[in-house]
C-alpha positions in Angstrom: -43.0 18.1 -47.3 -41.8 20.9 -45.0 -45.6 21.8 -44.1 -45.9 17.6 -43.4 -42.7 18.1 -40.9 -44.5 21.5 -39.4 -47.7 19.6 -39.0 -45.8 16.6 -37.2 -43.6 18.7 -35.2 -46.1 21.0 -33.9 -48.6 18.3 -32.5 -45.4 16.7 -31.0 -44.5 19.9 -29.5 -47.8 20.5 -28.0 -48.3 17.1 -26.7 -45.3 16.6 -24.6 -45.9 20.2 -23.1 -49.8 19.6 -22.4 -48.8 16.1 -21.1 -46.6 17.8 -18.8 -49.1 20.2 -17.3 -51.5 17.7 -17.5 -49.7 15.2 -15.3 -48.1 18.0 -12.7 -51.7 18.9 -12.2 -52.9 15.4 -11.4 -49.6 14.8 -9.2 -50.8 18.3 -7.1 -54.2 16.7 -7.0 -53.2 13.4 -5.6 -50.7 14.5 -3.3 -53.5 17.4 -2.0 -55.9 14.0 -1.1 -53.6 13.3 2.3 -55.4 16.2 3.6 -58.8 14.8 3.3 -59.7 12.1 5.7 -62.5 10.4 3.4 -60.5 10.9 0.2 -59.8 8.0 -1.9 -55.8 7.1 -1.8 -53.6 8.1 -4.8 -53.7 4.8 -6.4 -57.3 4.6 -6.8 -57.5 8.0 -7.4 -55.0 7.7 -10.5 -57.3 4.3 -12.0 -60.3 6.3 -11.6 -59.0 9.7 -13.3 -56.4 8.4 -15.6 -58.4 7.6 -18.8 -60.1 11.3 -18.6 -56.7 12.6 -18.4 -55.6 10.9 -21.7 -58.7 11.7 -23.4 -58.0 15.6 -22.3 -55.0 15.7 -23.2 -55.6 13.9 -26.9 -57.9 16.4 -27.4 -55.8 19.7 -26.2 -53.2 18.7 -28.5 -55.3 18.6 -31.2 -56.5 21.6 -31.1 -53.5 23.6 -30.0 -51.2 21.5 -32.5 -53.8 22.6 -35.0 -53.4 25.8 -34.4 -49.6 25.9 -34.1 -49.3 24.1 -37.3 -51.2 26.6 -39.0 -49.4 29.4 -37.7 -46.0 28.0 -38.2 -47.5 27.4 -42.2 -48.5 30.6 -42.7 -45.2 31.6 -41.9 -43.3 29.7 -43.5 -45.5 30.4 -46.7 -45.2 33.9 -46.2 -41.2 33.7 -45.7 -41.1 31.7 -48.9 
């Protein structure tokens, strides 16, 4: 059960803080298009990037949360 919770809790962890970086990097992005006279405006910008951002960040949290939970596992199997 407590490996269930580490598992859970680790891909939590690691998608609310990719989601995080992910968005404040798109923000930076859309707010750098005023300086471009041909760019597209941030609206259209955010419809045309938004589904890649959810797919990226699906797939960082998967393998970071992965990887956390198998670290926090180890440790709390060798602790125990």
């Amino acid at each position: 059960m407590k490996y269930l919770l580490i598992f859970i809790l680790s891909h939590l962890a690691t998608y609310c803080a990719i989601g995080a970086v992910v968005d404040a990097r798109l923000q930076g992005l859309a707010e750098d298009l005023r300086h471009y006279p041909h760019a597209p405006i941030q609206a259209q910008y955010f419809e045309d990037v938004r589904l890649h951002a959810q797919h990226s960040k699906i797939e960082y949290c998967a393998v970071l949360g992965t990887l956390l939970a198998a670290l926090l596992s180890l440790l709390a199997w060798g602790l125990s």
